[in-house]
C-alpha positions in Angstrom: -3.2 14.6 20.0 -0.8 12.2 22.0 2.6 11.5 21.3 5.0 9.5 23.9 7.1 6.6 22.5 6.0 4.5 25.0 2.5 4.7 24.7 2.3 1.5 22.5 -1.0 -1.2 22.3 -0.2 -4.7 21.7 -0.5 -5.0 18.2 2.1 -2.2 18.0 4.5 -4.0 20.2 4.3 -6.9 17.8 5.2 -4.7 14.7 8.2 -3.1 16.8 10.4 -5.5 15.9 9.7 -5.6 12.3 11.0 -1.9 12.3 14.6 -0.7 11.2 16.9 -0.4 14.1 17.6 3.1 12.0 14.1 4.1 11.9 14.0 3.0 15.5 16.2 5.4 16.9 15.7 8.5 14.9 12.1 9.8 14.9 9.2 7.1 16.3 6.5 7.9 18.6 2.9 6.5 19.4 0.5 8.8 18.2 -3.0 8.4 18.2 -3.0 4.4 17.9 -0.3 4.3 15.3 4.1 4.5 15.5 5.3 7.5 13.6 8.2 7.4 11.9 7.9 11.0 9.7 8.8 14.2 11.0 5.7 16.8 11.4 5.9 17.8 7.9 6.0 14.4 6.3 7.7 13.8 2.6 7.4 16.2 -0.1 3.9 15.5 -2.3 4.1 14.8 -6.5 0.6 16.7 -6.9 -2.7 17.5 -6.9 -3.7 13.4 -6.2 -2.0 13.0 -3.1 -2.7 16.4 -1.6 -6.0 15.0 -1.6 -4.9 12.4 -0.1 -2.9 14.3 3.2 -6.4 16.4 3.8 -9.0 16.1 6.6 -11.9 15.7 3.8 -10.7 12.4 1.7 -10.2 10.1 4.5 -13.9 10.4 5.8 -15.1 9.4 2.2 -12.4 7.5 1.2 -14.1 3.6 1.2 -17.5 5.0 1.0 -17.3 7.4 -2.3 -13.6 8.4 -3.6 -11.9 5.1 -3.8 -14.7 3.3 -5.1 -15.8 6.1 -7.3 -12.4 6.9 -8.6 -11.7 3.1 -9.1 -14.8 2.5 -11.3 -13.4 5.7 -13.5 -10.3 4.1 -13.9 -10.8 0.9 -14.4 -14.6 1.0 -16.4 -17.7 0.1 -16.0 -17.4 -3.5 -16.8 -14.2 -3.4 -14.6 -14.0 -5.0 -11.1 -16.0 -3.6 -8.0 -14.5 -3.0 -4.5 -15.0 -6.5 -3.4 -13.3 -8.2 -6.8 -10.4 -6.6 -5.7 -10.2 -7.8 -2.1 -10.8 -11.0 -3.6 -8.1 -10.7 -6.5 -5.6 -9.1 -3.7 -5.8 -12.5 -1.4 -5.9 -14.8 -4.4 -2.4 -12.8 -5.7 -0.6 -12.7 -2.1 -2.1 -16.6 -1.5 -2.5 -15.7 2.2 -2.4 -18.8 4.8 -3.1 -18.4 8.3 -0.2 -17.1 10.6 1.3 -14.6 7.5 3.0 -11.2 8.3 1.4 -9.1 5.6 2.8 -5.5 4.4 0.0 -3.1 3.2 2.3 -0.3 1.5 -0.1 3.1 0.8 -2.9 1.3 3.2 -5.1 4.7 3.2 -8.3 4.1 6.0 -7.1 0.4 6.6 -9.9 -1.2 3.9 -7.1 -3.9 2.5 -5.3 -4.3 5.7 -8.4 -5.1 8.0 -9.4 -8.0 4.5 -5.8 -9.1 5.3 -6.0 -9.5 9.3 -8.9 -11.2 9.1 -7.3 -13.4 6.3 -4.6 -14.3 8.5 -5.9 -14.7 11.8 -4.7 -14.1 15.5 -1.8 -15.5 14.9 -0.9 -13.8 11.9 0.2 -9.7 11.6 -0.8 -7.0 9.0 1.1 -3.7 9.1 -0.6 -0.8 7.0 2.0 2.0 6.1 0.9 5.6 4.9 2.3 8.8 4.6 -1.3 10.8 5.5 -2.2 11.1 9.4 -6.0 11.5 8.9 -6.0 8.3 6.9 -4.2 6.6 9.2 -5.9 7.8 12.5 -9.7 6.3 10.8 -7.3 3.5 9.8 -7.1 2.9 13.2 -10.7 3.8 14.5 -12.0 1.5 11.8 -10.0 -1.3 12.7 -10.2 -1.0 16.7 -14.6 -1.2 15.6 -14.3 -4.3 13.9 -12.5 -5.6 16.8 -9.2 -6.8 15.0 -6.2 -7.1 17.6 -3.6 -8.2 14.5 -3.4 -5.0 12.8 -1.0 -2.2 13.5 0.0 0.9 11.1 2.8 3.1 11.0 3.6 6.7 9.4 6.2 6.2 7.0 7.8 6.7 3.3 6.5 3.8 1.1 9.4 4.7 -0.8 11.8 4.0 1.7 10.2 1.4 4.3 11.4 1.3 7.4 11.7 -2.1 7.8 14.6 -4.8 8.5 14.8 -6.6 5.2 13.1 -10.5 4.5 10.0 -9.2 7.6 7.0 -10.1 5.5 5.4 -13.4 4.0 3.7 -10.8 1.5 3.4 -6.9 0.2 0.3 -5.3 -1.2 0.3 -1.7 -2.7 -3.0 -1.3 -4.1 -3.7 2.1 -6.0 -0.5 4.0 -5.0 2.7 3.1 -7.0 1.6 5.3 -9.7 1.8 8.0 -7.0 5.1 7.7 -5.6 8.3 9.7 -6.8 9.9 7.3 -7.5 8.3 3.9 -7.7 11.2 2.0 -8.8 12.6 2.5 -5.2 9.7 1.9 -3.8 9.4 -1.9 -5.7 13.5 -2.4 -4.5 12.4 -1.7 -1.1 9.3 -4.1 -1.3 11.3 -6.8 -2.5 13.8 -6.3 0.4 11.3 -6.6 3.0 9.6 -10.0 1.5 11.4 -13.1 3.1 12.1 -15.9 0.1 9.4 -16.7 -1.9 7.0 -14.5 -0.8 4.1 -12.8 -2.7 3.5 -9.2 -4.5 0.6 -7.8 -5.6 -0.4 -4.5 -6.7 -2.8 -2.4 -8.5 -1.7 0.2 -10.8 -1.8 2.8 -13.7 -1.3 1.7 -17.4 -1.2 3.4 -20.2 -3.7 2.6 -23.3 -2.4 1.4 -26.3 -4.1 3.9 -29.1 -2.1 6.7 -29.8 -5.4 9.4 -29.6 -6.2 8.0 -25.7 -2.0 7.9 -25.0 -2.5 11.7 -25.5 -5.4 11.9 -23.4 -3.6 10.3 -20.3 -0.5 11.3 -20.7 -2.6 15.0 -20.1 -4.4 13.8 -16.9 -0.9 12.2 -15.9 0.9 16.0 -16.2 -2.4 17.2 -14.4 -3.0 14.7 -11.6 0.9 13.9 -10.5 0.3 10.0 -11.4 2.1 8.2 -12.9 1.0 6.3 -16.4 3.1 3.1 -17.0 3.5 1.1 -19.5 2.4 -2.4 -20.3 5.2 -4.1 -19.7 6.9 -1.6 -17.4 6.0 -3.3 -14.0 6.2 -6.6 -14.9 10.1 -6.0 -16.3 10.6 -3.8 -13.3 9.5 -7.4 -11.0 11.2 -9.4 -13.2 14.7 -7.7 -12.6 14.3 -7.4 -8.9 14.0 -11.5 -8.6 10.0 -11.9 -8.9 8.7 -15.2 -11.4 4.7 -16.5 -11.9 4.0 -13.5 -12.9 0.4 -12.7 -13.9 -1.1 -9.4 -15.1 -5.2 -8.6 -15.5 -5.8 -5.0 -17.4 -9.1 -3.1 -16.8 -9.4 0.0 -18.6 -6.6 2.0 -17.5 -5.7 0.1 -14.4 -3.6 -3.3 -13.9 -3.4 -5.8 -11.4 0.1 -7.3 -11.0 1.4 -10.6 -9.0 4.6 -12.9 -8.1 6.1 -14.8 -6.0 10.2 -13.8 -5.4 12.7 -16.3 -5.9 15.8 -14.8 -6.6 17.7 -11.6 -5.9 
């Protein structure tokens, strides 16, 4: 495994200067196509989900099997397939050619490589994760389908390392519900959207009988995610500035949008 800070590939240059100054000067190297900003041990996991998640194993079956499988579990069998929720992702973030695009929690790269295609050569997706394995088939993937507009980093979601108003859009797509503290996480999101710039993420909620409340509030306790409720995210955009917003339920998953317009 390489590691030199100036062993960078030109989509990497063009996401250097989207990066902190901070985050610049403390910890980032190149390593294995991406910029690491974490030390060795990365951040501290909230359970049994996200170990999953940091292993050599979920990455290789991520698109394939776990994420689709999981997603279908979650959201029912009526619910929307892999390929709804590319679709539903671009209609929310409204992407035009030329966009910088942040993909918060980007896993193996599946969003962010819909994204750089969405935006074209002249536009720039950076995927952000906290797992190495994900992120080194993130990049493998991404060099195969020959996409030079794409660059990922090794970072906390719930502190981004990124100078504030850098992106014409954020996605976190299945994550929020695994971060520590996801409140955070949204005040750094909106910080690195420039004015009126797009959200959209995909999300826990919780049911609304009190028999199946029980039932995942249990898996909640078990799993280390997160169970929100209905209204929870859309206040939580609301207050940090966000407006035209729309929310889609399916099963116990949510797909949330806006556009910010105020502080």
């Amino acid at each position: 495994m390489s590691a030199h800070p100036l062993e960078v590939t030109s989509e990497l240059e063009r996401a250097l200067p989207l990066i902190d100054p901070v985050a610049r000067a403390t910890l980032m190297r190149a390593r294995d196509g991406y910029l690491d900003l974490l030390p060795d041990e990365g951040i501290e996991s909230t359970g049994r989900t996200q170990d999953l998640m940091l292993s050599r194993v979920v990455p290789a079956i991520y698109e394939r099997w776990w994420r689709p499988a999981l997603g279908r579990m979650a959201k029912g069998v009526l619910g929307p397939g892999m390929r709804d929720e590319h679709r539903i992702a671009r209609l929310l973030l409204g992407l035009s050619p030329g966009d910088g695009v942040l993909d918060v929690a980007c896993g193996t790269g599946n969003f962010t490589r819909e994204f750089a295609r969405s935006v074209g050569p002249g536009g720039l997706v950076v995927g952000i994760d906290v797992s190495r394995t994900m992120l080194a088939r993130a990049v493998a993937d991404t060099r195969s389908a020959g996409l030079g507009n794409a660059a990922y980093v090794r970072g906390d979601a719930q502190e981004l390392p990124f100078r504030d108003a850098s992106f014409d859009a954020v996605c976190c797509f299945a994550a929020l519900h695994l971060f520590a503290d996801p409140m955070r996480a949204l005040d750094r999101m909106a910080a690195v959207l420039t004015p009126g710039g797009r959200i959209a993420l995909f999300t826990s909620i919780r049911a609304r009988s009190a028999p199946i409340r029980t039932l995942d509030g249990a898996l909640s306790a078990q799993s280390g995610m997160r169970m929100f409720e209905r209204g929870e995210v859309l206040d939580a955009l609301e207050e940090r500035g966000f407006s035209g917003l729309e929310q889609r339920t399916a099963g116990f998953t949510q797909f949330v949008g806006g556009r910010l317009t105020g502080r």
